[in-house]
N, C-alpha and C positions, 0 to 999 in steps of 0.2 A: 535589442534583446532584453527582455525582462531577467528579472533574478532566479526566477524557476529554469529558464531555459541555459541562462550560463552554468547552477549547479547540476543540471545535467549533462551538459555536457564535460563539465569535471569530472563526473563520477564516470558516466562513461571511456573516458580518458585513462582513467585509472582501469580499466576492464572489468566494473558491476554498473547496476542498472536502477536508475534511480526510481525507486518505488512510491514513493509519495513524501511529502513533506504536509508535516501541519505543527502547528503552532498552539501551544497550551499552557495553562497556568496553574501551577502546582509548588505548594509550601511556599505564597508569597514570590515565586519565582517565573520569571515567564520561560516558555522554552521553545526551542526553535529546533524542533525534530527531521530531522531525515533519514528516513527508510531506506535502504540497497539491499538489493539482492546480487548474489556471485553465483555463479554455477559454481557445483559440485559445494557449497556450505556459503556464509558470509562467515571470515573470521575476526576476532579482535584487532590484527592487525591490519586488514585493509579497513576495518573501521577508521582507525587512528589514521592512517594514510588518506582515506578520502577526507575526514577532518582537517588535516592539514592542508590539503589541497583548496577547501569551500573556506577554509576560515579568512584569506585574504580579499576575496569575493566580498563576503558579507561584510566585510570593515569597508570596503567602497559603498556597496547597498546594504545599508542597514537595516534589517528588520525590527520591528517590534522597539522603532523608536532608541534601539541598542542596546536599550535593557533585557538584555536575555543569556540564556548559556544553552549552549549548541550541542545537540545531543547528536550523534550520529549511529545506528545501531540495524539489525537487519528486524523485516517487518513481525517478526517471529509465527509461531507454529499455529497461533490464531489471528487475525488479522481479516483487519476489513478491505473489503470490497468493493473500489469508487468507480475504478475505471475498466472498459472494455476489458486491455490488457491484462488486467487483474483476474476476469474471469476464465479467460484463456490461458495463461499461466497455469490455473487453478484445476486444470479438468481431470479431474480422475479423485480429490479430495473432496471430504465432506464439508457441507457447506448449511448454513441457516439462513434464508432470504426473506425475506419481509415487503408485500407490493403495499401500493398505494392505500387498497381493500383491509388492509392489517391481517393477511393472510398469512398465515408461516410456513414453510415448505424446506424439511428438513431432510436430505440424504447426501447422496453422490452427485457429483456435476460430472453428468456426462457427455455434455458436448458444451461450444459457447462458438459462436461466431459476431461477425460485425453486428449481426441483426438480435440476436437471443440466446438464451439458454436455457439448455433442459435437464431439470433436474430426476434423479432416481428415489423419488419417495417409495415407503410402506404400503404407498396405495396405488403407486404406480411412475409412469413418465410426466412431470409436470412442466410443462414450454412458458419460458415467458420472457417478453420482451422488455430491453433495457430501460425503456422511459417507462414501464411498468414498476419496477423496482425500487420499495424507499430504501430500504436497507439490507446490506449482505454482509456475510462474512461468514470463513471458514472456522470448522473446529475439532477439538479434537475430544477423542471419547478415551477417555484414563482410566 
């Protein structure tokens, strides 16, 4: 079992669902992010709870060589767009997607399945498929 698949099963353990993990480096610091989501909100406190759950994990498999500080937080109200599950999660929010072509395609995602997803532009229904897609993520209008 590699290390992504025993923090998830942590996280799941704890009853949220692990959203993505990535790894970044900011103010000379490296960092070791994990995403979850909860039904009904993610709050501070299963934050803190699933951190304590992944922190004994990570001290067996170390990441980033163990120079790092373990951030645990939910993916928030903009957030990208890697996996399947993500767009399916996603359907019914506004979304900015980006294919291969550098084409931008900005509204509602109103469907996703294993194959594609179609989004509700200004100009109409736009279908496209996942190995299509360099970049997604949803957003929000303030």
């Amino acid at each position: 079992m590699n290390l992504e698949e025993s923090i998830k099963l942590a996280v799941e353990s704890l009853g949220a669902r692990l959203y993505d993990i990535t790894t970044v480096r900011e103010h000379d610091k490296n960092i070791f992010r994990v995403s979850i989501t909860v039904e009904g909100g993610t709050s501070l406190d299963k934050c803190a709870e699933v951190s304590r759950m992944i922190s004994p994990i990570l001290d067996l498999d170390e990441p980033m060589n163990g120079e790092y500080v373990l951030e645990v937080s939910s993916p928030g109200i903009e957030r990208k767009l890697k996996k399947k599950e993500h767009f399916m999660a996603s359907v019914g929010e506004k979304v900015k997607v980006k294919n291969f072509a550098t084409d931008v395609f900005k509204g509602e995602l109103i469907s996703a399945n294993e194959e594609k997803i179609v989004i509700k532009t200004e100009f109409g229904e736009e279908e496209l498929t996942y190995d299509n897609i360099l970049a997604a993520a949803t957003y929000f209008e303030w």
